[in-house]
Every structure is written in structure tokens, then in C-alpha cells.
C-alpha positions in Angstrom: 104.8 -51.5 17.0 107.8 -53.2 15.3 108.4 -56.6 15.6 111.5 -57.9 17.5 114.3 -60.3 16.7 112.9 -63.5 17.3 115.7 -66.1 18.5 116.0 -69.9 18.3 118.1 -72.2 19.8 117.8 -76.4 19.3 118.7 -78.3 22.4 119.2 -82.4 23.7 118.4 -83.1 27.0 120.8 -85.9 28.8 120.1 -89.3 27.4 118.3 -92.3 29.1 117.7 -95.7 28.1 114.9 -98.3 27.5 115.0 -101.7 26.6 111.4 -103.7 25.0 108.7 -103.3 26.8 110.4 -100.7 29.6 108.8 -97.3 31.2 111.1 -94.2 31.9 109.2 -92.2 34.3 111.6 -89.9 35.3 113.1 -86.3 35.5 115.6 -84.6 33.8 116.8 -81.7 35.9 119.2 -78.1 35.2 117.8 -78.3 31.2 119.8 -76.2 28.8 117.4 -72.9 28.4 118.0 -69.3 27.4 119.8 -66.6 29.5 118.3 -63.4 30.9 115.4 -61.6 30.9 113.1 -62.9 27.9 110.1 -63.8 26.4 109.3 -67.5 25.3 107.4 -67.9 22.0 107.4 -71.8 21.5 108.4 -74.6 22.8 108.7 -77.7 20.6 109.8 -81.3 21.5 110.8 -84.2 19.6 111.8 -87.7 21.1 114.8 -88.7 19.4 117.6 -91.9 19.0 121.4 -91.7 20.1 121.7 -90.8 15.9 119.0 -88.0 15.8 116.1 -89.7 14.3 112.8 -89.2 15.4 111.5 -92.1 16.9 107.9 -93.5 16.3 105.1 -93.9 18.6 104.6 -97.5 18.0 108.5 -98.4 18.7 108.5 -96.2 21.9 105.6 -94.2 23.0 105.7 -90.8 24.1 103.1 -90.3 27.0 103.9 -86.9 27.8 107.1 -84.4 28.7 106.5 -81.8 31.2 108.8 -78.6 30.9 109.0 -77.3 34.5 110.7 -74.1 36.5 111.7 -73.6 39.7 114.6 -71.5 41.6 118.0 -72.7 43.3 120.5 -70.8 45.1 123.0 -69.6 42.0 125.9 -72.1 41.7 123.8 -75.0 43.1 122.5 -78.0 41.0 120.1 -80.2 41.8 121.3 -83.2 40.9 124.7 -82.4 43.6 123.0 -84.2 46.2 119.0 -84.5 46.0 119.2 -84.7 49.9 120.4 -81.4 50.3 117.7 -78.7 49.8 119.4 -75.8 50.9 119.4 -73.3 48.1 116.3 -75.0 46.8 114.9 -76.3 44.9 111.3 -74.2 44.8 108.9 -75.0 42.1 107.4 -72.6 40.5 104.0 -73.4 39.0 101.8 -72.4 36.1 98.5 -70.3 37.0 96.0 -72.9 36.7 94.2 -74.3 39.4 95.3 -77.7 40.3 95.8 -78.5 43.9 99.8 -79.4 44.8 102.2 -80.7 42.7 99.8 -81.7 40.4 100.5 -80.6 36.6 103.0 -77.7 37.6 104.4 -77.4 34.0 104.5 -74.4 31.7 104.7 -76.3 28.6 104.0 -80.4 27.8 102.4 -82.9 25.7 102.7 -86.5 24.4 102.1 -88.0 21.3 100.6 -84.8 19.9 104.2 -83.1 20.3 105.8 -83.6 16.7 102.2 -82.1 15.2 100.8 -79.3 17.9 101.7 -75.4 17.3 103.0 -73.7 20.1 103.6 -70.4 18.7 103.1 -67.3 20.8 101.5 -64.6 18.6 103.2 -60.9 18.4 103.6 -59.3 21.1 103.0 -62.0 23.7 105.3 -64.0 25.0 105.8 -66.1 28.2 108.1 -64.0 30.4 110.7 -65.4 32.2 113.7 -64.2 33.9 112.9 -61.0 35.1 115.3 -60.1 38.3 112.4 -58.4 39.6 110.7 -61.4 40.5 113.4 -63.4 41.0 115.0 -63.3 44.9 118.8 -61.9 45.0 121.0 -65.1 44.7 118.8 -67.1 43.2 117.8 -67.9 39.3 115.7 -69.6 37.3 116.3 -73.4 36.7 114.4 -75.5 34.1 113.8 -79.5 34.1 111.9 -82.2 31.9 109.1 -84.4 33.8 109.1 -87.5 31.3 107.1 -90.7 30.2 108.2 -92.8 27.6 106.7 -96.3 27.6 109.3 -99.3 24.6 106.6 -101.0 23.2 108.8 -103.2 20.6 107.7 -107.0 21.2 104.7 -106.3 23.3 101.8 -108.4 24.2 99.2 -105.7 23.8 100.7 -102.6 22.4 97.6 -100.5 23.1 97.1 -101.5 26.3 100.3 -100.9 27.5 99.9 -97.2 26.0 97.4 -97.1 28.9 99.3 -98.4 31.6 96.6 -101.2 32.0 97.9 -103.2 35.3 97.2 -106.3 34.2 99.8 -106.1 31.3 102.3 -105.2 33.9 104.5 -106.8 35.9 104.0 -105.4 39.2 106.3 -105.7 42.2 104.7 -107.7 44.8 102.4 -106.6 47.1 102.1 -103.5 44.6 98.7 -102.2 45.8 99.6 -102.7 49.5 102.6 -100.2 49.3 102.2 -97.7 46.5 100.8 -94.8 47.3 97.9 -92.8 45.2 97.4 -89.2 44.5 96.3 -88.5 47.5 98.8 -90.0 49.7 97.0 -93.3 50.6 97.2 -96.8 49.7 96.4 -97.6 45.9 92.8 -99.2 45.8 92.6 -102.8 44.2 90.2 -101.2 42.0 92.8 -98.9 40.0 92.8 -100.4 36.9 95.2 -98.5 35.0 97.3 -95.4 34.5 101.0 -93.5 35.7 101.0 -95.8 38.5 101.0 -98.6 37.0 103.5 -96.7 34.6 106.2 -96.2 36.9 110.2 -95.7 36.2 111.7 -99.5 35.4 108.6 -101.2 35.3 107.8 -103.5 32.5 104.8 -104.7 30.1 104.4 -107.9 29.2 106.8 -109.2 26.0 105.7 -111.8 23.5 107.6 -115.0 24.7 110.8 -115.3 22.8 111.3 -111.4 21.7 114.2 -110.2 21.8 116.0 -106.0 20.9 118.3 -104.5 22.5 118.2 -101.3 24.5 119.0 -98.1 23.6 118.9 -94.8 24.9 117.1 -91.9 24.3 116.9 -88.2 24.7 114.2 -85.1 24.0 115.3 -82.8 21.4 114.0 -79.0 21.9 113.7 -75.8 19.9 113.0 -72.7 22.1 112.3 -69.5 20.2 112.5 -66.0 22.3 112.9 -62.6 21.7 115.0 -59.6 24.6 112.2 -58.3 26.9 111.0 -55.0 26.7 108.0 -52.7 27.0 106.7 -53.6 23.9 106.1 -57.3 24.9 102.7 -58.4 26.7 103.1 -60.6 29.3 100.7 -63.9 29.0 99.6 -66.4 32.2 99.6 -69.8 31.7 96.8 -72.3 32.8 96.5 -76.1 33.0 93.0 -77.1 33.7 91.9 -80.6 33.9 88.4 -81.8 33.5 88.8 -84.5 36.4 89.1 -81.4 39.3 86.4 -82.1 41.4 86.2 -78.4 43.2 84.4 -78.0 46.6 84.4 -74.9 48.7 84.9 -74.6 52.7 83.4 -71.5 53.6 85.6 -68.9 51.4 87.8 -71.2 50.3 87.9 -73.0 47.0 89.3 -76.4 46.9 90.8 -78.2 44.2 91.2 -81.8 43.6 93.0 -83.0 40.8 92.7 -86.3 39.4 94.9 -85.8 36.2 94.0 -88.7 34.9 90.8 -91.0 34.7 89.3 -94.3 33.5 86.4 -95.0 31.1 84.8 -97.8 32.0 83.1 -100.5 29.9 80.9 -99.5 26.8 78.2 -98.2 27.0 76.4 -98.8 23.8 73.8 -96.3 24.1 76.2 -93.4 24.0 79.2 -93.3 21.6 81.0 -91.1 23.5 82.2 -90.5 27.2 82.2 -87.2 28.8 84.1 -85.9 31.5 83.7 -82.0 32.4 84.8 -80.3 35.8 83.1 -76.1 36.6 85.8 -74.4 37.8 86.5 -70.8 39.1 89.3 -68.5 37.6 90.5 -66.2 40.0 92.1 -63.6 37.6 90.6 -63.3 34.0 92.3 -61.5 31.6 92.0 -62.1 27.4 92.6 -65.4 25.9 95.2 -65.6 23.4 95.7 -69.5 22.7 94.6 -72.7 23.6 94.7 -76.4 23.5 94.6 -79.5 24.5 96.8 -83.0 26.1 94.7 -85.7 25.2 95.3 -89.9 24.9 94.0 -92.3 21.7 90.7 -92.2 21.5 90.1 -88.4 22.5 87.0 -87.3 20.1 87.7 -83.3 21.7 88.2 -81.1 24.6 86.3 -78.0 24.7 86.4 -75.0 27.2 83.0 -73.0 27.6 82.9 -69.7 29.5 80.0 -69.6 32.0 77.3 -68.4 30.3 78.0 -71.5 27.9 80.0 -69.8 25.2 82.8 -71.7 23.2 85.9 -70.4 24.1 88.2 -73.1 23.0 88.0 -76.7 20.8 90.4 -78.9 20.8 90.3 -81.4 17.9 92.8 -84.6 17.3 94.2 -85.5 14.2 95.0 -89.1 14.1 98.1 -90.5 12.2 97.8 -92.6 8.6 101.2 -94.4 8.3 104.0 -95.4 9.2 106.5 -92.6 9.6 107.0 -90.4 13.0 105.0 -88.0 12.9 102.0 -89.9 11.1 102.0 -93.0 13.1 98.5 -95.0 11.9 96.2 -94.7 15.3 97.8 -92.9 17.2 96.7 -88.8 18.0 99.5 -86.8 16.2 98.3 -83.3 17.2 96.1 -81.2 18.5 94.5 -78.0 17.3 95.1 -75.0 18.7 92.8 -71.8 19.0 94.0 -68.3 18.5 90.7 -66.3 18.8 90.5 -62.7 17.1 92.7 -60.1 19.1 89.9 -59.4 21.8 87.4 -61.1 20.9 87.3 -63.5 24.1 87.8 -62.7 27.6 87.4 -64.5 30.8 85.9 -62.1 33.8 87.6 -62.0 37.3 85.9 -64.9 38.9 83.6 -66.5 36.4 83.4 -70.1 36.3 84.8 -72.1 32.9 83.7 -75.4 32.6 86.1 -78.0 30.8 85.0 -81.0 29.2 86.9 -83.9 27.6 85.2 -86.2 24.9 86.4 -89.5 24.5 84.8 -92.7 22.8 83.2 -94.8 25.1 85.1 -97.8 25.1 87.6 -99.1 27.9 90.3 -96.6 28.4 92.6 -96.0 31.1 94.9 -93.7 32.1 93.2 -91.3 30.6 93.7 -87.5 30.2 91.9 -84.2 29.8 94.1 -81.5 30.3 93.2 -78.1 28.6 96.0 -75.6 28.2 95.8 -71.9 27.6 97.5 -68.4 27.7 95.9 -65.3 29.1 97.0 -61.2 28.8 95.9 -58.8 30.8 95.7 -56.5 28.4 95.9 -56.0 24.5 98.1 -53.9 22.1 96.1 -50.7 21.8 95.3 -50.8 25.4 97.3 -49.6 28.4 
């Protein structure tokens, strides 16, 4: 099998602005993303100034970017009127099994971004745009889930990394009116996290500090090739170790935390582990995977159910000062890219995933294992 002409485009999504201590929590919608009927390699995103230059974690910090499809009536854009959804929007999620609108994306990280391979290796690819699948009329839209917290002039940098309330300043009555994950009132109890982290809200600024704002945008690099026969098609899967799954007769039900808090140290255990069992419908051979993890992740691993490794996901943390090597903060993650057939997940079997942080006070946060599955290999048909 020949390899194909692998295509690249760079790309800046619309710019938005942050001034010390400010969140953008927001979405950016009708993306700039490649035409027709294709096959995504990588997806790589860098958090850039109005000049181009990378910016580093510890002046703005990139909690995660969420790259995520749905389908509109052709000619229609979302951001017309977001009261009108005739024509759409539909989301269209990844394959993993998180309950709702929880963690829909197809690709997204955080601070790991700059450092974390994405790379598809030859002949899979993520395929998108096929009019087979698509409904006459409509097409394929792409937009950008964000969190981007200004930390210049902060109290507590760290902690407002972690959307820790207390370094907030919440609108009044904040726990009586904002809503959870579920839908009902925020408990007192919620310590940190994205709701705490919300669009416009601000952390706490050493008295006197002043910078002004300035505005932002995500630089991406998509590489593709033209679809064909000779491409194998790969499913993508979010798990998160915080899905606490129950069944109702035949049913399996999911319940998605996406995020979670470490409570106090515990000094007789340096580290704090978090791991959800969870049922995959449709198995298939596993190609890649990683991990979206927060400062102090130790690892993430996924473990097939008889207790093999399948995937480890290990941090590298940053040395200095430049972006990209920021001193304490995670800078990538490693990715897996097991031997051509060497693992496979069965119809039905049960993966367990389990994040490892240390066991100190953390909020917000996240253990989110990513990975790509074909149906079939190469050689086979």
C-alpha cells in the first residue's frame, strides 16, 4: 500500500480578550476546517497573542480547547441568531461513553497541547466528511469549546489554575443560582472547578496590579489526506475515570463527573487514585492513546479487563521559562502507539480507567483518557 499526499493547513480562530486575572469560558463556533471528504491525521493547537507568539502558561493558562462537530442546514451559521435552531445545530459526538453533552469533542487538551503528539499512524485517519453519512442539505460544521484563565498579578497563581472558589469573586448568591452537572443547585460543598471558572469571572489580583488586556486567539495545524479505500477508518473515545456507571435492567448508565476534587492529604498514601469500570460496546484494535490531565497528575492508565495494560499516560513537567517549558506546569503527555495488532478491546468487555494524582489538595481536577480504535488492520479485510 502506497502512502498518500498528506496535507496541512495552519489556521487562527476569531480572537477574544482577557484582562489580569479574567476567565474566557467560551465557544468559538463555524471554525476554519478542511473541505470534502477526508481523513484527519493531527490536530495541533497553540494559544497565541494578537502578534503570533506563543503565550506561557504562567501569563495565561490554558485549561483545555475542545474541538467539536456538529451539522447545520448548508448556508446557515450559528452565530446568525443562536435563538433560531432551524437548520441546526446537531452535535455530533465522539464514541466514548459519557452521558449528554458531556466531553463531546473529537480532539482537546490543555496545558499538555504545545508538547502532546497527535499523529495518526498510516493508514488511519479520522474520517470526516463523507456525504454518505451526512443528511442532503446539511454539512459538517466545526467549533472550539475554550478555557483560558490570565493569571498576571494573581493572588495565588496555582490556585486559580484550579478554579478554587475561594480565590474567586463570585456573583452573589452564586451557589443559590448556578446550576451543577446535573441540572440542580450547586452544593456549598463544591470547592472548586469549571464552575467556579465561568466566562468573565475573575480571581483575586494582588492589590495595586495593574496590565492591560489583550486578546487572544488558538492557532491550529490540521494535517489530512483525500479519502479512499486505502484509508482505515478509526473511532474515537473519551473516557473519564470519574463515570460512575450503574445499569437499570439492560440498560447501562453513565454518569460523568468530568472533573473531581482531591481532598486533604492523606499522608499515608502519596498518591490519589481515581478509577471508573466501564463497558465498551464495540471493540475494535487500538491504535493510539492518551491522556488530559491537570498539575500534579503522576499517570493515567487504561487496563483491559482481565487487568492488562493497554495504555500509560505519563506527564512531562516543564523546567523554565519559555512556552512550551513552563517550570511546574504539565507540558505533555505521552502517547501510546501499541504494535499494529498487538492490542484489541472485545465487543463488550469492561476497561477500567484510572487517574493517578499526588495526594495533596486539588480541585478541578481531570482524568480524561483519549484513544482511537479500527475495526480492522491493513492485511485484513
Amino acid at each position: 500500500m502506497s502512502r498518500k499526499i498528506i496535507h496541512s493547513a495552519k489556521y487562527v480562530s476569531e480572537k477574544f480578550e482577557v484582562g489580569p486575572g479574567e476567565v474566557a469560558n467560551r465557544a468559538l463556533v463555524d471554525i476554519e476546517f478542511p473541505n470534502g471528504h477526508i481523513g484527519v491525521k493531527s490536530f495541533d493547537v497553540d494559544l497565541i497573542d494578537e502578534q503570533g507568539n506563543s503565550i506561557p502558561l504562567y501569563e495565561t493558562y490554558f485549561h483545555h480547547w475542545f474541538a467539536v462537530k456538529y451539522i447545520v442546514a448548508k448556508g446557515k451559521n450559528m452565530s446568525d441568531d443562536p435563538n433560531d435552531h432551524t437548520g441546526g445545530p446537531v452535535y455530533k459526538r465522539n464514541d466514548g461513553t459519557c452521558n449528554g453533552g458531556i466531553l463531546p469533542l473529537y480532539w482537546g487538551l490543555g496545558s499538555e497541547s504545545r508538547g502532546t503528539i497527535s499523529n495518526l499512524p498510516h493508514p488511519f485517519a479520522v474520517e470526516l466528511g463523507n456525504p454518505a453519512n451526512i443528511t442532503e442539505g446539511w454539512e459538517e460544521r466545526w467549533l472550539f469549546s475554550l478555557m483560558v484563565i490570565d493569571t498576571r498579578g494573581t493572588k495565588d497563581r496555582k490556585s486559580c489554575t484550579e478554579c478554587r472558589c475561594d480565590q474567586f469573586n463570585l456573583p452573589e448568591n452564586f451557589y443559590n443560582v448556578t446550576p451543577d452537572i446535573h441540572g440542580k443547585p450547586l452544593s456549598p460543598e463544591y470547592k472548586g472547578g469549571v464552575f467556579c471558572c465561568q466566562n468573565g469571572f475573575q480571581c483575586k489580583l494582588e492589590e495595586g496590579f495593574q496590565a492591560p488586556r489583550r486578546k487572544l486567539a488558538l492557532r491550529y495545524k490540521i494535517t489530512w489526506v483525500d479519502w479512499d479505500q486505502d484509508h482505515i477508518p478509526v473511532r474515537f473515545y473519551v473516557l473519564d475515570s470519574t463515570d460512575r456507571v450503574r445499569t437499570n435492567g439492560s440498560e447501562t448508565i453513565h454518569d460523568c463527573l468530568a472533573e473531581y476534587t482531591i481532598p486533604e492529604n492523606n499522608i499515608n498514601d502519596p498518591f490519589h487514585v481515581q478509577k471508573a469500570n466501564i463497558p465498551i460496546e464495540k471493540g475494535g484494535y487500538l491504535i493510539y492513546g492518551t491522556a488530559h490531565m491537570h498539575t500534579g497528575v503522576v499517570n493515567a492508565t487504561l487496563y483491559g479487563q482481565d487487568g492488562r495494560t493497554l495504555c500509560t499516560s505519563t506527564p512531562r513537567y516543564g523546567t523554565g521559562t519559555k512556552a512550551g517549558n513552563e517550570k511546574g506546569y504539565v507540558i505533555e503527555m505521552s502517547v501510546c502507539y501499541p504494535k499494529e495488532g498487538s492490542i484489541k478491546i472485545k465487543d463488550g468487555e469492561i476497561v477500567t480507567v484510572e487517574s493517578r494524582y499526588k495526594n495533596e489538595f486539588i480541585t478541578g481536577a481531570m482524568g480524561h483518557m483519549y484513544f482511537y480504535l479500527a475495526d480492522r488492520l491493513p492485511h485484513t479485510t
